[in-house]
C-alpha positions in Angstrom: 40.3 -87.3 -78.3 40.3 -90.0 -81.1 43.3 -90.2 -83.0 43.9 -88.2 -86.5 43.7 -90.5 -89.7 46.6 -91.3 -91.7 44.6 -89.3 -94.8 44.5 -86.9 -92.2 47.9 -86.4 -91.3 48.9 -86.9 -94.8 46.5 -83.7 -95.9 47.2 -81.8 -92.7 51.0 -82.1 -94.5 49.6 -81.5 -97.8 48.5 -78.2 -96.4 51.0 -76.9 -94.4 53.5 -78.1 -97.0 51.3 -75.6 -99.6 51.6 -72.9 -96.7 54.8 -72.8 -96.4 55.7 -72.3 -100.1 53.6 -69.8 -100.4 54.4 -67.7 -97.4 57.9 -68.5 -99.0 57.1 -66.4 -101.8 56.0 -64.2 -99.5 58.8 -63.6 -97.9 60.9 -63.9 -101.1 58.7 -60.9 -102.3 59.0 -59.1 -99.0 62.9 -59.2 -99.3 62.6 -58.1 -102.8 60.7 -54.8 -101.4 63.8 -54.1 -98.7 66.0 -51.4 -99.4 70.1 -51.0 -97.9 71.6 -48.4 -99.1 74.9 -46.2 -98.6 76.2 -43.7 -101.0 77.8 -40.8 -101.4 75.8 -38.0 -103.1 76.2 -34.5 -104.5 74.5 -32.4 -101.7 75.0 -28.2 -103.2 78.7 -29.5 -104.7 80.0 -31.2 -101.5 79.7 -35.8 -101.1 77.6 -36.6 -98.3 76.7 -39.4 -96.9 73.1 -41.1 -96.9 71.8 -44.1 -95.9 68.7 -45.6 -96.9 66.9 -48.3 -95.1 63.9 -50.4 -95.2 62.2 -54.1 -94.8 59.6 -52.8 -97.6 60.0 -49.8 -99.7 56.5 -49.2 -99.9 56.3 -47.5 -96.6 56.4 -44.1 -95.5 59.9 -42.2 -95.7 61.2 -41.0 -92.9 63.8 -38.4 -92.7 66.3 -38.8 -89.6 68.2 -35.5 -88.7 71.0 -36.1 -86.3 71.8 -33.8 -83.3 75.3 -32.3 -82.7 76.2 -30.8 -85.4 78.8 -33.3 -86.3 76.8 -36.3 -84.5 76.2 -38.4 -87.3 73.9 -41.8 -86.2 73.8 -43.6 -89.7 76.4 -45.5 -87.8 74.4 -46.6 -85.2 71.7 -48.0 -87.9 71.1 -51.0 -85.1 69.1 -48.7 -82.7 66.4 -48.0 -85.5 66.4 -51.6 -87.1 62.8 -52.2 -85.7 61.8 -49.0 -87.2 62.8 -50.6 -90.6 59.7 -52.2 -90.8 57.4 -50.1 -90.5 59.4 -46.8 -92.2 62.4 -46.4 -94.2 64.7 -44.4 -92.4 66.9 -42.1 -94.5 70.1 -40.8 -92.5 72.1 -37.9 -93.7 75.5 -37.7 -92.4 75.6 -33.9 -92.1 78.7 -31.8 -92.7 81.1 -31.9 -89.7 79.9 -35.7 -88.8 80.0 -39.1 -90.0 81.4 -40.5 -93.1 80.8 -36.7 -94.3 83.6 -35.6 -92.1 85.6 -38.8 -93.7 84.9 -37.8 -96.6 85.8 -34.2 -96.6 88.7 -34.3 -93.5 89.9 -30.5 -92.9 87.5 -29.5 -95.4 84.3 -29.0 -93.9 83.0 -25.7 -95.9 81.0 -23.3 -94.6 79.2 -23.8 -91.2 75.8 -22.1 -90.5 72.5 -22.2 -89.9 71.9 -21.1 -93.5 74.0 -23.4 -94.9 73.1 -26.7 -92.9 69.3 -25.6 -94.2 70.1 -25.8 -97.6 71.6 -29.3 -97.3 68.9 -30.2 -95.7 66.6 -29.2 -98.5 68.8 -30.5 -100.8 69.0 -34.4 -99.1 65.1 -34.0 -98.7 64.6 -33.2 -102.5 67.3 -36.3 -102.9 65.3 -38.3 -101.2 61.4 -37.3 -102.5 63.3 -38.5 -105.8 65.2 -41.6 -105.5 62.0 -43.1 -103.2 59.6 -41.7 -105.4 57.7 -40.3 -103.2 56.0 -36.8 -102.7 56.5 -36.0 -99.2 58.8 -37.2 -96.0 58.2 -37.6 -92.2 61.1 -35.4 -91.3 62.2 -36.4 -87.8 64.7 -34.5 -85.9 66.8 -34.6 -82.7 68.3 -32.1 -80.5 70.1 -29.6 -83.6 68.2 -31.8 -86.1 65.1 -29.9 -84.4 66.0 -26.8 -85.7 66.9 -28.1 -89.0 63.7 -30.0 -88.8 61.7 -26.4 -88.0 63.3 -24.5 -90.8 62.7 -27.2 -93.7 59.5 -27.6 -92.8 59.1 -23.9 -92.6 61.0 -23.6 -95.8 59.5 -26.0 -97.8 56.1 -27.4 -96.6 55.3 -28.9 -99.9 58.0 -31.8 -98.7 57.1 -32.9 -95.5 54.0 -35.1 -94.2 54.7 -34.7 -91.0 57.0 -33.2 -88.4 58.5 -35.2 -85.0 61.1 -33.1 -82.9 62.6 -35.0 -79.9 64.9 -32.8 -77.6 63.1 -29.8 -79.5 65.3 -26.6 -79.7 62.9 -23.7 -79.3 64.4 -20.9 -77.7 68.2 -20.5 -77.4 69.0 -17.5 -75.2 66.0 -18.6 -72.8 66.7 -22.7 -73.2 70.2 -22.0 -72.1 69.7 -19.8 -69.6 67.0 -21.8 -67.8 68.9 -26.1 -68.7 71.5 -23.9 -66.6 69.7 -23.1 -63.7 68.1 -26.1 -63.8 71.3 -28.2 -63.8 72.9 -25.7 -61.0 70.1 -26.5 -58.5 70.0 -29.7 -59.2 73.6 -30.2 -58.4 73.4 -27.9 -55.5 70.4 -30.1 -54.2 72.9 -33.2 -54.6 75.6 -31.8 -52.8 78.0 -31.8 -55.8 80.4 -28.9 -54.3 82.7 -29.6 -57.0 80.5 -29.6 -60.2 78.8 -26.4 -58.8 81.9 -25.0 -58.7 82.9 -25.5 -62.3 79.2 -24.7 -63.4 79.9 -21.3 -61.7 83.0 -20.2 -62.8 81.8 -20.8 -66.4 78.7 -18.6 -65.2 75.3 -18.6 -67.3 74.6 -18.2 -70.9 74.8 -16.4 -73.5 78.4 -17.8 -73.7 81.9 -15.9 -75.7 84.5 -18.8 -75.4 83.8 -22.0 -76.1 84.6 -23.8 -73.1 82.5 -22.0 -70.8 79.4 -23.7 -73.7 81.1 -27.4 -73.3 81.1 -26.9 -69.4 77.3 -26.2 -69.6 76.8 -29.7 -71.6 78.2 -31.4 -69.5 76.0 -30.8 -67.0 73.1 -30.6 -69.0 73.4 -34.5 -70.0 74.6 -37.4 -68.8 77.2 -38.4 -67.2 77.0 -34.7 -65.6 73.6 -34.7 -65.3 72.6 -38.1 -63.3 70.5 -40.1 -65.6 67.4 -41.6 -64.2 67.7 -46.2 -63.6 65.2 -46.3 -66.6 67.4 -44.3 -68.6 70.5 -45.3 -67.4 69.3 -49.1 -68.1 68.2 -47.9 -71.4 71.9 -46.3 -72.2 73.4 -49.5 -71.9 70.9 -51.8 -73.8 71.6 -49.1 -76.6 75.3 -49.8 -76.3 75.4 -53.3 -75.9 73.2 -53.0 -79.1 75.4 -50.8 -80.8 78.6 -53.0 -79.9 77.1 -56.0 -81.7 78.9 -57.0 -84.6 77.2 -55.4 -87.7 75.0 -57.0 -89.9 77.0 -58.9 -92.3 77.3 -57.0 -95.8 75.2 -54.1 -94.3 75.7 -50.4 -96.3 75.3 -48.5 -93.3 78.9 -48.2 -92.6 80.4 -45.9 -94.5 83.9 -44.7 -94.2 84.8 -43.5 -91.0 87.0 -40.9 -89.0 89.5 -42.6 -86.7 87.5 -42.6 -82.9 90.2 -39.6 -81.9 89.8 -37.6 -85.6 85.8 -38.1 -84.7 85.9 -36.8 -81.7 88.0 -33.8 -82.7 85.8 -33.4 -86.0 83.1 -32.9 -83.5 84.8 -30.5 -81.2 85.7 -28.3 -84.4 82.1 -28.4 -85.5 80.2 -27.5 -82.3 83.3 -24.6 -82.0 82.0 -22.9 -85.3 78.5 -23.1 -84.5 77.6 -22.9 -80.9 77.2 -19.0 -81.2 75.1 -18.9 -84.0 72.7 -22.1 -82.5 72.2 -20.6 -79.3 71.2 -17.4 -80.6 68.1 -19.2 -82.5 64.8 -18.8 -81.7 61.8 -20.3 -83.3 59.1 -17.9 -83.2 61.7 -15.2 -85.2 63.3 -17.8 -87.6 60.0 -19.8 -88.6 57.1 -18.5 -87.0 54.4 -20.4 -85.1 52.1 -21.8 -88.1 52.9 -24.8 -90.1 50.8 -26.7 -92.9 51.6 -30.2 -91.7 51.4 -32.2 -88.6 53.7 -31.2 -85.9 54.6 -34.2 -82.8 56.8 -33.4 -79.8 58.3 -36.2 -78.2 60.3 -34.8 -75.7 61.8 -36.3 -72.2 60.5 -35.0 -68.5 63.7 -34.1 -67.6 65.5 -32.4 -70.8 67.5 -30.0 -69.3 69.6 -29.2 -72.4 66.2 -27.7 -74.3 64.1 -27.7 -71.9 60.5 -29.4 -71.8 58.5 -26.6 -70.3 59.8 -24.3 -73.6 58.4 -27.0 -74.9 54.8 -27.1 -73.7 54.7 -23.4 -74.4 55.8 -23.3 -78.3 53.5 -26.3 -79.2 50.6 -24.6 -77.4 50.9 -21.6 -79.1 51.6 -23.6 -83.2 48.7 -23.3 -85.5 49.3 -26.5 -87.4 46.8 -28.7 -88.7 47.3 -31.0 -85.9 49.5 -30.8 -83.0 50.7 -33.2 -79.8 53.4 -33.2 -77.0 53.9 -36.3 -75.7 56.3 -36.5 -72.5 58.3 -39.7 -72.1 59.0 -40.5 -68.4 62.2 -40.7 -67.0 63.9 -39.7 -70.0 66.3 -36.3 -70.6 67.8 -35.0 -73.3 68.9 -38.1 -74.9 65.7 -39.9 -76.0 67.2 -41.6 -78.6 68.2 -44.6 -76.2 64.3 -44.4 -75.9 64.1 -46.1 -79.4 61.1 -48.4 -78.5 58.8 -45.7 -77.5 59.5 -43.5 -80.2 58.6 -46.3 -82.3 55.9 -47.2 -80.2 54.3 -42.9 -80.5 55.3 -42.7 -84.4 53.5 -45.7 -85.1 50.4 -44.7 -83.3 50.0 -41.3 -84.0 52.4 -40.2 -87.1 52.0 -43.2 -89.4 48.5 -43.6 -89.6 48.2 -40.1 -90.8 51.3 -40.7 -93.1 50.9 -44.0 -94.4 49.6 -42.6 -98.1 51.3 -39.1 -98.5 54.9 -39.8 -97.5 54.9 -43.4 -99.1 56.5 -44.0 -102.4 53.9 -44.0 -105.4 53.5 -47.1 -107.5 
């Protein structure tokens, strides 16, 4: 191959010098579209915490509603910074949780279904405003499910889409049966001692709350054995999450002491385990929706279990439905983050991309 001029060179330079100041001010106008946000905001007279989150704030919107109650992820911001360019992620630190708790230490207010609900109504209207947009993806996990359910129920004219992961459906039968399931499977492991404590707090429906905490554990991990994919995945989620934080990032907000957390949490699951595991779908929201409705649940969720699962999305009249199952995954598909990234980008955004985007 002959050699390249030295006009050659010098316009080959030209060129890529011209390149690269413009796909500076590219990138210069790409940061100007990002969006990092944390603030405390009037949710129904009580602060709460929100976070918002974005590379451009012309995408879609997406609502994230965190399991528990009183597991707040806005903390754990790292595990969804590759959905931050393709959505911005809105996290709501819900009462019992979070900087919330923080916030309000001892002070909680009412805890309910009802009142969770209308938070969640609230934070989505919130949200519709300060993005300027007419409608969310509302995403929920595990007790975000049923918060997810009952605002898309509730208020339809706000959300694009719905995406449960670790979908709550049925709370009598899901207990009952994440239960049985978790009793045989120890039995089948030889686990003499963990059958033994799964018995003497018996099966569901539960009156004291220790009996409930005993089911849990065994219904997740450590107590339920997790998979090598997911066990592998837990740990590249913590290494992740034990990363130093992004300097001047506005995701942290003030936050309980890990022992006041951790007893926060207790005192919220205590006031509502009752009333959640007495919920069921069908009677609380019916089975037809006006938006999209995407299950992304794990093979081996034994906390709400899959097959309740299959059985309430085949019966939804929505106008568009799926269930995907991710392999080797249970309850916690949140360490999953990659492929719920990889599913809401190939089947949610696409029919998202206008609707739940802010207007110009």
């Amino acid at each position: 191959m002959a050699p390249f001029s030295r006009r050659a060179l010098m316009q080959g330079a030209l060129i890529c010098g011209s390149l690269a100041v413009l796909g500076g001010k590219a990138m210069a106008a790409e940061q100007s579209q990002a969006i990092d946000e944390g603030l405390f905001v009037d949710i129904n007279g009580v602060e709460q915490w929100i976070t918002v989150r974005g590379s451009n704030r012309r995408n879609p919107v997406l609502l994230w509603l965190h399991g528990g109650p009183g597991v707040a992820l806005s903390s754990q911001a790292p595990l969804f910074f590759d959905w931050e360019d393709q959505f911005t992620i809105v996290q709501w630190d819900q009462p019992g949780g979070g900087a919330t708790a923080a916030r309000n230490a001892g002070h909680p207010g009412d805890l309910s279904i009802e009142r969770y609900v209308r938070d969640a109504v609230a934070v989505a209207e919130w949200t519709c405003r300060h993005m300027g947009c007419r409608k969310l993806v509302v995403m929920g996990l595990s007790w975000g499910t049923l918060l997810g359910l009952e605002l898309a129920h509730r208020r339809p004219d706000l959300v694009a889409a719905y995406v449960g992961t670790g979908q709550i459906v049925d709370g009598p039968r899901g207990s009952k049966l994440g239960y049985d399931l978790a009793l045989a499977s120890l039995r089948k492991a030889g686990n003499e001692a963990a059958v033994a404590e799964l018995e003497a707090a018996g099966p569901p429906p539960y009156q004291t709350f220790e009996a409930f905490i005993t089911r849990q554990k065994y219904v997740n991990p450590p107590g339920q054995t997790p998979s090598a994919e997911e066990a592998a995945a837990i740990a590249a989620a913590g290494a992740l999450l034990n990363a130093p934080p992004t300097p001047g990032a506005q995701y942290r907000g003030p936050e309980l002491p890990i022992r006041e957390s951790v007893e926060a949490f207790l005192s919220t699951q205590r006031a509502m385990f009752r009333e959640t595991a007495g919920w069921v779908a069908e009677e609380r929201v019916g089975l037809q929706f006006d938006m999209p409705m995407f299950f992304f649940q794990g093979e081996d969720d034994r906390n709400t279990p899959t097959a309740l699962v299959r059985e309430f999305e085949a019966r939804l009249d929505a106008p568009g439905k799926m269930l995907v199952i991710l392999p080797h995954a249970g309850h916690s598909t949140v360490v999953f983050h990659d492929e719920l990234l990889r599913l809401l980008n190939a089947h949610v955004r696409p029919l998202v991309v206008q609707i739940a985007a802010p207007r110009e």
